[in-house]
ZAKENU-567331 format. One line per 3 residues: number of its first residue (from 1); their letters; for each residue x, y, z of N, C-alpha, C, O, CB. Coordinates in pm, whole numbers, plus 32768, in hexadecimal, padded with zeros to 4 digits. Glycine has a CB too. Layout:
// ZAKENU-567331
NUM	A	X/Y/Z/X/Y/Z/X/Y/Z/X/Y/Z/X/Y/Z  ...
END
This chain:
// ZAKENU-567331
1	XXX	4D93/CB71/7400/4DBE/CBB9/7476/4DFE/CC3E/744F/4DF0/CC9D/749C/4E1E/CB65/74C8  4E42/CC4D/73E1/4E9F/CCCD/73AF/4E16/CD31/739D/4E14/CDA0/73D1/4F0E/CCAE/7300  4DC6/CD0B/7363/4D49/CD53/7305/4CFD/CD92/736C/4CCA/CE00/7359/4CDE/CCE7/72A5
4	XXX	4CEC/CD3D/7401/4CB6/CD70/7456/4D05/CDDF/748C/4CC8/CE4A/7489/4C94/CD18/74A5  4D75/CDE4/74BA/4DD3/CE4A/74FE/4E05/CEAD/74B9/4E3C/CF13/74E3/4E3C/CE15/7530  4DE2/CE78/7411/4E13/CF15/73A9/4D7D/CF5F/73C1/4D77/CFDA/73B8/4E3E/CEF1/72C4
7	XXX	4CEE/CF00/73E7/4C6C/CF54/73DE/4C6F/CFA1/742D/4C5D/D019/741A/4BF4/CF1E/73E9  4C92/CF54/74C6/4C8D/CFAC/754E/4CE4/D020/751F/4C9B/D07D/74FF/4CCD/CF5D/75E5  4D51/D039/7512/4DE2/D0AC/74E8/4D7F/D0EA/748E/4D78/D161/74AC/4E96/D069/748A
10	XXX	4D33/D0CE/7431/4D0F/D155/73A6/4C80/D17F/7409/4C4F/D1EB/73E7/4CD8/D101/72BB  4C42/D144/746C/4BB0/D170/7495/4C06/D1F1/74F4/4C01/D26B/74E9/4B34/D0DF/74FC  4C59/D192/755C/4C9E/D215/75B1/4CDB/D275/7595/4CE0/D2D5/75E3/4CE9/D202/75F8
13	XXX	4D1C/D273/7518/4D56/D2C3/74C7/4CE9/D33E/74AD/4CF1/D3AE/74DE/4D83/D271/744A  4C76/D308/7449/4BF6/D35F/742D/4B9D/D3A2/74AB/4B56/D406/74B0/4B93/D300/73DC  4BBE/D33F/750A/4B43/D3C9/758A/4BE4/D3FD/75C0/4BD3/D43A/762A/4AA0/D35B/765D
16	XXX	4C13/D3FC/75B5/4CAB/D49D/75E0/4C88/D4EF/759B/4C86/D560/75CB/4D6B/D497/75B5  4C66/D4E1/7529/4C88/D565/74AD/4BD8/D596/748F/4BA9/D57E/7420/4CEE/D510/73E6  4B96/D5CA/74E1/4B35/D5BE/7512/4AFF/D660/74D9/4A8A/D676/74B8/4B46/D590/75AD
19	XXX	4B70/D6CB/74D5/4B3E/D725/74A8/4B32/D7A0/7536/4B67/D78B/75A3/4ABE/D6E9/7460  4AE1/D821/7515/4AD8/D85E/7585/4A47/D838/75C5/49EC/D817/7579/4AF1/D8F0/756E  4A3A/D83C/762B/49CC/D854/76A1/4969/D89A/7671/4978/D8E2/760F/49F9/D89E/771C
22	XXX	48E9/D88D/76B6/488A/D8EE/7688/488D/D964/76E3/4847/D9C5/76C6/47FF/D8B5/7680  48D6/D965/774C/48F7/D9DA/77AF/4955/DA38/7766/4951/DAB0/7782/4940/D9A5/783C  49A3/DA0D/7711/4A13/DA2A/76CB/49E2/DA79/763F/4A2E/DAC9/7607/4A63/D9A1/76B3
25	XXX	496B/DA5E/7612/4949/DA70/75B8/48DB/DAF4/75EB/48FC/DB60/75BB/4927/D9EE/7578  4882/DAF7/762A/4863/DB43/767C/48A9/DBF4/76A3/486F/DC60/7696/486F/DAE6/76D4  495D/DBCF/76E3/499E/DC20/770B/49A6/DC42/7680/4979/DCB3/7671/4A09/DC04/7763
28	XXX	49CE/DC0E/7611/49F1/DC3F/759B/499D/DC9C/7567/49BF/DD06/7533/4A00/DBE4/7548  48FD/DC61/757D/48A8/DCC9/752D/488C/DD4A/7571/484D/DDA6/753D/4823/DC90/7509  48D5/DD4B/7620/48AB/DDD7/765B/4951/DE07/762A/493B/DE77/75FD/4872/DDE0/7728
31	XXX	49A8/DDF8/7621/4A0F/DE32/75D9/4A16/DE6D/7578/4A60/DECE/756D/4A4D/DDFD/75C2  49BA/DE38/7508/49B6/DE79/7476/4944/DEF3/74A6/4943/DF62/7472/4978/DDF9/73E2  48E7/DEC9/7512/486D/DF22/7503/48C4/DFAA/754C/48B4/E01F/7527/47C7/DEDF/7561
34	XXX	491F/DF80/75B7/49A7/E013/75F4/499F/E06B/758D/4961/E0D3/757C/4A70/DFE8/7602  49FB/E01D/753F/4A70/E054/74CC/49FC/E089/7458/4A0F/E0F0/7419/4AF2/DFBA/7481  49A0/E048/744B/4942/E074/73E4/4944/E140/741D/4952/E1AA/73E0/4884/E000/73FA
37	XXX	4933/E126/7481/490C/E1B2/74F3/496B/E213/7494/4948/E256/7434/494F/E1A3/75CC  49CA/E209/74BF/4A4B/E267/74AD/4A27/E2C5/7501/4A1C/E336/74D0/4A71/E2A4/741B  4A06/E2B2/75A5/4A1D/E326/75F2/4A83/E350/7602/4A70/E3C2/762E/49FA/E326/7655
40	XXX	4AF7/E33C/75F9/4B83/E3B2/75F9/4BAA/E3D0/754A/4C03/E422/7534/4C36/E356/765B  4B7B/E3A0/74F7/4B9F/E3D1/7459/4C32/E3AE/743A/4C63/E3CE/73CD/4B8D/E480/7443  4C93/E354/74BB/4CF2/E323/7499/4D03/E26E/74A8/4D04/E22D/7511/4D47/E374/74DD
43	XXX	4D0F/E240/742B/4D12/E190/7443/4D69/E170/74AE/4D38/E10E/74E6/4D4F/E131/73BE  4E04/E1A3/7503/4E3B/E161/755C/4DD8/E192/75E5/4DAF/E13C/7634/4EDD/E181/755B  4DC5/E1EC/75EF/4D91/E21D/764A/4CE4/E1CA/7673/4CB3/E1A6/76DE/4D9B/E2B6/761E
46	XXX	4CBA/E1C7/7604/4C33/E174/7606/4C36/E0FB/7634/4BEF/E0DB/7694/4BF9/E161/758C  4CAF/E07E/75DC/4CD4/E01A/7603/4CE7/E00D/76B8/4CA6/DFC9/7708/4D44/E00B/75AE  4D58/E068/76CC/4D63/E04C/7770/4D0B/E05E/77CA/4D08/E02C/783B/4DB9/E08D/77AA
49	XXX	4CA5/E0C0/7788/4C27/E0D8/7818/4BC7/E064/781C/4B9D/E02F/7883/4BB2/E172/7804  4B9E/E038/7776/4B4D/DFC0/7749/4B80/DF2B/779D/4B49/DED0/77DB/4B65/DFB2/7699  4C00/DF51/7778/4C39/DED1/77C0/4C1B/DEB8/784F/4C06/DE45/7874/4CC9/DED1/77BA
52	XXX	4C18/DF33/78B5/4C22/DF56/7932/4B91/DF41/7967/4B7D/DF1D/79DC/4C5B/DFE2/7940  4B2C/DF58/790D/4AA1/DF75/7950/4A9D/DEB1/791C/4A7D/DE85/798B/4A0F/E01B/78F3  4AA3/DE6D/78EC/4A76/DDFB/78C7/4AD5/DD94/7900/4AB4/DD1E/790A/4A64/DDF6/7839
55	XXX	4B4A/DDC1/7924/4BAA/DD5A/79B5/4B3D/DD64/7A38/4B3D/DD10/7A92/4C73/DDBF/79FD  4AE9/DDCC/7A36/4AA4/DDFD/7AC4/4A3A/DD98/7AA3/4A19/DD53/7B04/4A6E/DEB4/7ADF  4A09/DD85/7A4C/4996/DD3B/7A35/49A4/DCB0/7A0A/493E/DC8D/79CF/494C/DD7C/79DC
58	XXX	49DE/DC74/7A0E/4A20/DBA7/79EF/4ABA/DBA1/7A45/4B02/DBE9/7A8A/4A58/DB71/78F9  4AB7/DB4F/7A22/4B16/DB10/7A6E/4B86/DAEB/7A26/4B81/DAEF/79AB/4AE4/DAA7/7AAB  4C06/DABC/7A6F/4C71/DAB9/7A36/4C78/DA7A/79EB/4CC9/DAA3/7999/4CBD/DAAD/7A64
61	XXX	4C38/D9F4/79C4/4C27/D97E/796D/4C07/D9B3/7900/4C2E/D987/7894/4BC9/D918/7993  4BB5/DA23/790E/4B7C/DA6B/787A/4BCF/DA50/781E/4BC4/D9FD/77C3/4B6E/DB08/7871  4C40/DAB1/7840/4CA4/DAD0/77E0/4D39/DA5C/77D4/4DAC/DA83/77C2/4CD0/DB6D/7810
64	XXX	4D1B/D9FA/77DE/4D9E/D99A/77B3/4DB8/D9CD/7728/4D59/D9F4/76E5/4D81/D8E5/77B1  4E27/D9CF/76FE/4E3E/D9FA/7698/4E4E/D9BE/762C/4E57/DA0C/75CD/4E82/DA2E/76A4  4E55/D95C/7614/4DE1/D918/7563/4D9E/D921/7572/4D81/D98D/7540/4DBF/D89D/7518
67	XXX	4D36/D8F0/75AD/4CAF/D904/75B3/4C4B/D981/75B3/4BDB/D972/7583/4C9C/D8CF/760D  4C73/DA01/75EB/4C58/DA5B/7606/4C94/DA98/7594/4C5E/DB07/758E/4C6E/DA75/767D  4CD7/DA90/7546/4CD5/DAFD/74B1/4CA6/DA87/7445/4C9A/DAAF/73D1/4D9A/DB53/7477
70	XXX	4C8F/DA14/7459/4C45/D9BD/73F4/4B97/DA01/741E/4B43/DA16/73C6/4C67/D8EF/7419  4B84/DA14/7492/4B11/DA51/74A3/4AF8/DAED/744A/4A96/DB00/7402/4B0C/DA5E/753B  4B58/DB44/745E/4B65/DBC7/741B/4B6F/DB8F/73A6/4AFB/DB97/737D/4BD7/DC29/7440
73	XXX	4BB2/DB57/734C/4BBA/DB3E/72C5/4B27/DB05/7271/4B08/DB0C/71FA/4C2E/DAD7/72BC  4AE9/DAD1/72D8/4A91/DA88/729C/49F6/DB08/72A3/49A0/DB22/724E/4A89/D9DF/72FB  4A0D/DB3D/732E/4994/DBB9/732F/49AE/DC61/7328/495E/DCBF/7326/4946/DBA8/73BC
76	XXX	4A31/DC5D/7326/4A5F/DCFE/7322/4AEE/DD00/72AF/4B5C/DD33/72C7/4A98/DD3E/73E4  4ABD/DCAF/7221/4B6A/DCCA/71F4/4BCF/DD66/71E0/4C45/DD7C/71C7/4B70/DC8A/7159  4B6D/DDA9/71F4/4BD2/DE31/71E8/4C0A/DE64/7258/4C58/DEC3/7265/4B90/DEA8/71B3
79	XXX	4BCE/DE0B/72BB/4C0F/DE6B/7336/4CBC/DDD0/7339/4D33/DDEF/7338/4B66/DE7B/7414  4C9B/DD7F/733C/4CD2/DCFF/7308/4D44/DD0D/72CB/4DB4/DCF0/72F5/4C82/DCBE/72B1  4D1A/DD49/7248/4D9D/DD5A/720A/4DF1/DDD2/7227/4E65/DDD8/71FD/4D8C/DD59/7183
82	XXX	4DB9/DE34/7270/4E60/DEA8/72A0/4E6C/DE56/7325/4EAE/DE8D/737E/4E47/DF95/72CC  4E48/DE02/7339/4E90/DDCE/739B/4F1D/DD9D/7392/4F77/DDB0/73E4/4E4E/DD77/73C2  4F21/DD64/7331/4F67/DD3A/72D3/4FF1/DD6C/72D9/5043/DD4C/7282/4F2B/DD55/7263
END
C-alpha cells in the first residue's frame, strides 16, 4: 500500500514538472526571431516592443513565469540570459 501512494506522489509529481508548452515554445521562437531584427539597435528598447507585439499575439498563459523563460532558455539563450 506505501509503494502504491509513494508511485501515485512520484507519477504526479513528474506530469507537474512538465516543462514549457508548445505555444510557449513557439512565442519563444518569434521572440528570438524580434530581437534577432534589432529594429531599434537598442536591446532594452527591442525587448519592450518584442515583448508588446507578442502579448498581442498569445495569451496571458503564454508567459507564466517558469515556464516561459524555461521556454527562452531552451530556444533563445541569449536573449535569456540578459534577462537575467
Amino acid at each position: 500500500m506505501k509503494k502504491a501512494v509513494l508511485g501515485i506522489g512520484i507519477i504526479i509529481g513528474l506530469a507537474s514538472c512538465g516543462g514549457f508548452t508548445e505555444e510557449q515554445g513557439k512565442a519563444a521562437e518569434a521572440m528570438c526571431d524580434c530581437m534577432e531584427g534589432d529594429p531599434y539597435g537598442d536591446y532594452d528598447i527591442n525587448f519592450y516592443e518584442c515583448d508588446a507585439q507578442l502579448k498581442e499575439t498569445y495569451g496571458t498563459e503564454t508567459f507564466e513565469e517558469g515556464s516561459w523563460v524555461e521556454a527562452l532558455e531552451e530556444k533563445c539563450p541569449d536573449v535569456a540570459e540578459k534577462m537575467e
